[in-house]
N, C-alpha and C positions, 0 to 999 in steps of 0.2 A: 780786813784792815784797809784804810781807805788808802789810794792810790797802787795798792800792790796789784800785779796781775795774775791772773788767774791761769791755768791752762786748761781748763776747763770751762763750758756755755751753759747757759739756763736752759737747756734741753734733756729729756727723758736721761739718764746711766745709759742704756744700749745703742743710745745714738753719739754719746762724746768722741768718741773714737774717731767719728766721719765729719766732726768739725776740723778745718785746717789750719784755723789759726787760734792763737789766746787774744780774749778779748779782755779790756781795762775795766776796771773794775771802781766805784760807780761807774758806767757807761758814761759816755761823752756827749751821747745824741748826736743827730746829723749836723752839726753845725758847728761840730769840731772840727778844726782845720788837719786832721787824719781823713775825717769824713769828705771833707772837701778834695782832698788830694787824692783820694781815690777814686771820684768821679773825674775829675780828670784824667786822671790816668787810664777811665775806660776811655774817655773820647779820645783820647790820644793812640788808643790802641784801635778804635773804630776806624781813624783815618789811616793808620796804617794794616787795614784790613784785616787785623786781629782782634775786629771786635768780638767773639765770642768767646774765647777765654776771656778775655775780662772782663763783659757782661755775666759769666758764670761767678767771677770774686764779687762781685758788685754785688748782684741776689746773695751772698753769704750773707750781709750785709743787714740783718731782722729785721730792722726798719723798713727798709725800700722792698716793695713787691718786686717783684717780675714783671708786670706790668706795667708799672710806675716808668721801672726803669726804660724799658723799652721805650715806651711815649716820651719820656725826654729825650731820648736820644735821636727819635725821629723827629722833634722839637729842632732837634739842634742844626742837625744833617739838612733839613729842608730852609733852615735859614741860611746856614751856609752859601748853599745855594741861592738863595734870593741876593744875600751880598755878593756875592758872584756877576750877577746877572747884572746889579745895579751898579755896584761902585767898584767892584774890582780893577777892572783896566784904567779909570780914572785913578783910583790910590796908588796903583802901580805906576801909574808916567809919573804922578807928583811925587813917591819914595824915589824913583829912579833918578827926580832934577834935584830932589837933596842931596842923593850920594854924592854926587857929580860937585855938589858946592862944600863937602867936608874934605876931612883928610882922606877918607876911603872912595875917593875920586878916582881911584885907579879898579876898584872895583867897577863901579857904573862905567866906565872905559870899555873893559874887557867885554863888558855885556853888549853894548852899544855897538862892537866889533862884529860879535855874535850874529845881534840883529841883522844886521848889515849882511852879513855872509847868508843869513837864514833866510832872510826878508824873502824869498822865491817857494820854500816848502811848503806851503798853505796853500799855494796855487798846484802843488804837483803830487797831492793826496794826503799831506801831513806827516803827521810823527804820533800814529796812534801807540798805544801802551795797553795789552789785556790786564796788566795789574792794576792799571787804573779805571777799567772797566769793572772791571770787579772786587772793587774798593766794598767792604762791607757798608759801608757810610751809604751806598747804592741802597743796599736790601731796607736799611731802615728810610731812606726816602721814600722807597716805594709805598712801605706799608702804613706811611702816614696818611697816605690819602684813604683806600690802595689804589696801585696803578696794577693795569691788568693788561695784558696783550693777548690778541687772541687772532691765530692763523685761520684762515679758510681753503687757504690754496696754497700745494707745495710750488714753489721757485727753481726753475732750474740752472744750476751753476753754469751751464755753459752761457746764456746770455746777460744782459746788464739791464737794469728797472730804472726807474723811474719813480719814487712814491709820490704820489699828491698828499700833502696830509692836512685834515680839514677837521675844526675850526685852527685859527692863531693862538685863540685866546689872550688873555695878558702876557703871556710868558714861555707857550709850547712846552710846559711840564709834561704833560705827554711825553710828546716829541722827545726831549731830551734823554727821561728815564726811559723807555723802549729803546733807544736806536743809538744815542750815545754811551751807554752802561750795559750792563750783562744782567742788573738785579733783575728784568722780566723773562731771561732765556731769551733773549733772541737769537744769538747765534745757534741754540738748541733747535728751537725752534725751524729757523731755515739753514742748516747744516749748508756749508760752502758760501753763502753769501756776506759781504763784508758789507755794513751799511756804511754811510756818510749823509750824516744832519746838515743841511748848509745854512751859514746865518750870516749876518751883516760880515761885507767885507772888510768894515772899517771896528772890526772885534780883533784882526787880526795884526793890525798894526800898534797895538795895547802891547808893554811888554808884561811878562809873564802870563798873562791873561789867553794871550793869542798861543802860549805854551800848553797851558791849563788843559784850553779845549781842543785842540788838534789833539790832545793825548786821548781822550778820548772819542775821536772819529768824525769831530767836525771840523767842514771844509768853510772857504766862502762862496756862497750864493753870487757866483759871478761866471762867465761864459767860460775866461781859460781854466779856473777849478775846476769846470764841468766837463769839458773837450777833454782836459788829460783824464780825466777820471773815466772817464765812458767810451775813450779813444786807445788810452796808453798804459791802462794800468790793468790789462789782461778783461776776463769774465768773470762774474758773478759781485759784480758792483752795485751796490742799491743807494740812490743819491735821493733823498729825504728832502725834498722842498716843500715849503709853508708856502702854501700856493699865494691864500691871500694878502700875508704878507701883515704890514703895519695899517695899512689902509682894515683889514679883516677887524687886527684889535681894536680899533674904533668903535666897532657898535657890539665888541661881547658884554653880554651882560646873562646873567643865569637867568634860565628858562627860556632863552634865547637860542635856535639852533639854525644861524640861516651862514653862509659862503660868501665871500666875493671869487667871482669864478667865470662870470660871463666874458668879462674883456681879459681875463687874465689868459693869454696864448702861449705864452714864451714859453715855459714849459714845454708843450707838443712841441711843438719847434723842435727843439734841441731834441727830441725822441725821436723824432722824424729823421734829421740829421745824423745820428748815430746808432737806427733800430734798435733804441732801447724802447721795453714793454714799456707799458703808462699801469701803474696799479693802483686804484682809488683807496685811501684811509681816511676813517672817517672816525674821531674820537669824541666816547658818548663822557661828556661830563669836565672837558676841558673849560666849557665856559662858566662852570659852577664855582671854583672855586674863588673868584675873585668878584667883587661888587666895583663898580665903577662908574663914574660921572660921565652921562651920555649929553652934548653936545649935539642941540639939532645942527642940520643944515642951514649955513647962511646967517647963523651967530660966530660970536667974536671968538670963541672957545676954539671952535671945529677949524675956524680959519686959522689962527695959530698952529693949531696943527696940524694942518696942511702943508703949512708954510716948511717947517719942522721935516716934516714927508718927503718932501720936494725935495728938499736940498742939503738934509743930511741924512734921509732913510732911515730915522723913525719918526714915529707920532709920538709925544708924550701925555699919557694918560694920568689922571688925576681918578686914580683907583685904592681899594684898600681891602685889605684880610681880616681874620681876626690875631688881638695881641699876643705878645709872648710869653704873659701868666694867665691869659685868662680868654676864652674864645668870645666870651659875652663886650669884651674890649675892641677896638680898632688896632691895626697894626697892621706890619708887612706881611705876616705869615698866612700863607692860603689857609681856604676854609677845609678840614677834613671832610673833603666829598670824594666819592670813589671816580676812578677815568678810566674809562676803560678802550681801549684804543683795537679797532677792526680792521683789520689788513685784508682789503678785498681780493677777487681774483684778477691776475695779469690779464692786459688789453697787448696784442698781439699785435708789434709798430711796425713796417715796411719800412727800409734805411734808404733816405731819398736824399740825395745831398744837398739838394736845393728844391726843397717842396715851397711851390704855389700855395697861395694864399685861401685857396678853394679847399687843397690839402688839408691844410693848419686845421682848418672850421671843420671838414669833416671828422678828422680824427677826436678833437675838441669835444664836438657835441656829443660822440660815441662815448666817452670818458665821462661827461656832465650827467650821460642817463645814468654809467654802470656804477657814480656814486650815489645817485638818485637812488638807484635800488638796492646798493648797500644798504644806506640808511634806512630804508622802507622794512628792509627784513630785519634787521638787529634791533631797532627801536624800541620795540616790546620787550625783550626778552633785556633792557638794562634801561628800565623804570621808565620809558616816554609811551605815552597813550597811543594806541594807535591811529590818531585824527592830525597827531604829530605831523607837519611837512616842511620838510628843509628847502627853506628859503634861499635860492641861486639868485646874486646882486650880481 
C-alpha cells in the first residue's frame, strides 16, 4: 500500500534480519530530504571523529556505494580545509566585529578578553589537542589525494630537529596533513617526537582561526616561537619550516621540481644556535596539485607580488584546481594527485651560540647536498625519470 512502511528490504529472506532499519515504501530516492539529513549527519559525525559508524549507516543506504560515499566525503574534508586556509580568519575578525555591534556584544567582549589574556601562547608552543589531530575528517583528506609519509631514519628523543620541508607549493598540503594531524602516523612513526608546522605569524592573531591551528601543533614562523620551542620546552621537538616560503610558491607549477634554498640561511642559524639536527624533507608531488599563473620576472604581475611579500608575507597567486562536481571543471579544490612526502636522515648541528657567518654557509651547503641526494634516490621509485634534477634558486 502506498506510503506504508515496511519492516522488511528488497533483499534475498536470509539476509532481512541483518538489515537495521524499515525502509519507506515506494522509496524516496536520494533527494528525499531523509536522504539528505543523513548525509549530513555523517559529516557531522566525520568532524566529530565518529565518522565510521556513520559512514557504516550511510552504505546501508542501496543507493550510495561505499565508494561514492567515501569520495564525497574526502570532497568535503579537503575543502574545508582549503576554506580554512583562505578565508577563515578573515570571516572570523568580520563575525567577531558583528557580535560586538549586536546585542550579544557581551559575547565578543568575553572573547576579546580571552585573546588578550592568550595573545602570548602561540609564541610558547601552543594549545595542541590529539583529538584534534586525530579528527577522522584527517583520514579522509589524506586519501583524497593520497598523502603518504615515509620515514628513512629513526629520531632520537633525547635531541630537538629541525625539518626543512621542500617544495611550498600553493598550500603545504603535505606539510599540514603529515606533521599537523595523525591521519599519516606520524607520531607512530617517530614515537617520542612532538612535531610543530610553523606558518605565517600573522594566522595567529585571526581569532578562532589562530585557535583552530595551535590545536593542531602549529606554531608561528618567528624567532621567539622557535627559541621557546627548541630552548624551553624539554627534547624531542621537531619544528617543520617551509624553508622557501612565499617567494618558493611563486614559481610551483606541476612537473616543476626546483627549491628556493640558496639565500635561505635563517634556518641553520637558529640550528646552530640551539644544536638542533637539520633534517632534509623533500615532498614528491606537492607541486602537482594545483595549476597556476606564472608571472615572469620584471612584469607587473610578479611585481605586485613582491610588493605583497615584502610587507605582508605572502604572495598572492592567481591559481586553480579542479570544481566541486566535476574535475573536468576549474575550482578551488586540489587535483587528486598522490604527495608523497620523504623525511630524510638527521644532519648532526654543533650548539654554537653565536656562529660566524663562514659557520652558517658551511653547515648550509652540507644540508643543500643531503637534500640533493634525498631527492636523487627517491625520485624513481614515485614516478620522476631518472634525468629528473632538482633545481636549488
Amino acid at each position: 500500500m502506498r506510503g506504508e512502511r515496511f519492516s522488511h528490504s528488497p533483499v534475498a529472506p536470509g539476509l532481512r534480519s541483518q538489515v537495521p532499519f524499515s525502509i519507506p515504501w515506494p522509496w524516496p530516492g536520494p533527494d528525499h530530504p531523509s536522504a539528505m539529513k543523513t548525509i549530513i549527519a555523517a559529516y557531522s559525525g566525520v568532524l566529530r571523529g565518529t565518522g565510521s559508524s556513520i559512514l557504516s549507516a550511510l552504505q546501508d543506504l542501496f543507493w550510495l556505494s561505499k565508494s561514492k560515499v567515501e569520495k564525497q566525503l574526502q570532497i568535503i574534508s579537503v575543502l574545508q580545509w582549503v576554506l580554512t586556509f583562505l578565508i577563515m580568519g578573515i570571516a572570523c575578525t568580520l563575525i567577531l566585529m558583528y557580535i560586538l555591534c549586536t546585542d550579544c556584544w557581551a559575547i565578543g567582549a568575553l572573547y576579546l578578553a580571552w585573546l588578550v589574556f592568550d595573545w602570548n601562547t602561540p609564541k610558547k608552543g601552543g594549545r595542541r589537542s590529539q583529538w584534534v589531530r586525530n579528527w577522522a575528517i584527517w583520514r579522509y583528506f589524506r586519501d583524497y589525494f593520497p598523502i603518504r609519509l615515509v620515514k628513512t631514519h629513526n629520531l632520537l628523543t633525547t635531541r630537538n630537529y629541525i625539518f626543512g620541508y621542500h617544495p611550498h607549493g600553493i598550500m603545504g598540503l603535505g606539510a599540514f596533513c603529515n606533521f599537523s594531524t595523525e591521519a599519516t602516523g606520524v607520531s607512530q612513526k617517530f614515537p617520542g617526537i612532538r612535531p610543530y608546522l610553523a606558518t605565517l605569524a600573522g594566522n595567529f592573531r585571526m581569532p578562532i582561526l589562530r585557535d583552530y591551528l595551535m590545536s593542531g601543533g602549529i606554531c608561528p614562523v618567528n624567532r621567539d616561537s622557535i627559541d621557546y620551542i627548541l630552548s624551553k620546552n624539554g627534547s624531542g621537538n621537531a619544528i617543520i619550516i617551509v624553508v622557501g616560503g612565499a617567494a618558493e610558491s611563486l614559481n610551483c607549477t606541476p612537473g616543476k621540481n626546483s627549491v628556493t634554498l640558496k639565500n635561505r640561511k635563517g634556518f641553520v642559524k637558529l640550528a646552530l644556535r640551539h644544536g638542533a639536527d637539520l633534517v632534509p624533507v623533500y615532498s614528491f608531488g606537492e607541486n602537482e596539485v594545483y595549476k597556476q599563473v606564472i608571472f615572469e620576472e620584471g612584469s607587473w604581475g610578479r611585481w605586485v607580488q613582491k610588493k605583497f611579500q615584502k610587507h605582508i608575507g605572502f604572495a598572492p597567486c592567481i591559481f586553480h584546481g579542479r570544481g566541486l562536481f566535476s574535475s573536468n571543471t576549474w575550482g578551488l579544490l586540489p587535483y587528486s594527485k598522490p604527495i608523497t612526502t620523504v623525511v630524510g636522515e638527521p644532519i648532526t648541528i654543533p650548539k654554537i651560540d653565536n656562529p660566524s657567518q663562514k659557520e652558517v654557509d658551511f653547515y648550509h651547503s652540507i644540508y643543500v647536498d643531503a637534500l640533493i641526494k634525498l631527492f636523487d634516490k627517491y625520485k624513481s621509485k614515485f614516478g620522476l625519470p631518472e634525468t629528473e634534477v632538482l633545481e636549488v634558486n
